[in-house]
N, C-alpha and C positions, 0 to 999 in steps of 0.2 A: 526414675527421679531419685536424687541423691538427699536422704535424709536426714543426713547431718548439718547442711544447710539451712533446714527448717530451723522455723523457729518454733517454741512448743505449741504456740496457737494453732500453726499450720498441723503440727503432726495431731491434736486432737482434733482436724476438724478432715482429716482422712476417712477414707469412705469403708464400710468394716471389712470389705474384701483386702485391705492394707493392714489391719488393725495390729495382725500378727507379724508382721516384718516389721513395723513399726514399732512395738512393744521389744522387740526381740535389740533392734537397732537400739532402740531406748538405753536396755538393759545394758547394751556392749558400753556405751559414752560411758554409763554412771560406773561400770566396774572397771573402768582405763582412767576414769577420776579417780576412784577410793584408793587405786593402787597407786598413784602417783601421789595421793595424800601420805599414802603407806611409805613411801618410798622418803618423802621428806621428811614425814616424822620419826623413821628409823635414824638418817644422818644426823639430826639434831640430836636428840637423844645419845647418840656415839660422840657429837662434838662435846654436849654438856659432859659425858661420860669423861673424855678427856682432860676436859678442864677440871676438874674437880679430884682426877689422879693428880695429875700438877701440883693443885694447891697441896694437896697432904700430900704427894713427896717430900722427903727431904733435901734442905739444899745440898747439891753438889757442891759447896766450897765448904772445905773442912779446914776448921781452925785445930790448929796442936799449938799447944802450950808446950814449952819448955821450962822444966826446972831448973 
């Protein structure tokens, strides 16, 4: 039986000879969630990073005065 399917009421109401492939399956979702949380909130963080080089560069159009 395919445990990612369940839903979590099924997977606690598993019989204890399950209990540890169960837990173990648990474990893999919640640490393919965090990394994928990990993984957005690195991009963000690089885009804000970006945007805020931008603002404090300098503009590239350079005025010369002539005297």
């Amino acid at each position: 039986m395919d445990y990612i399917d369940c839903d979590m009421r099924a997977l606690q109401t598993k019989t204890a000879r399950f209990l540890g492939k169960t837990v173990l399956q648990y474990l893999k979702i919640q640490r393919e969630i965090f990394t994928g949380y990990q993984k957005r909130r690195s991009m963000r963080e690089k885009r804000q990073n970006l945007q805020v080089r931008e603002m404090l560069r300098p503009s590239r159009i350079s005025v010369r005065f002539r005297p």
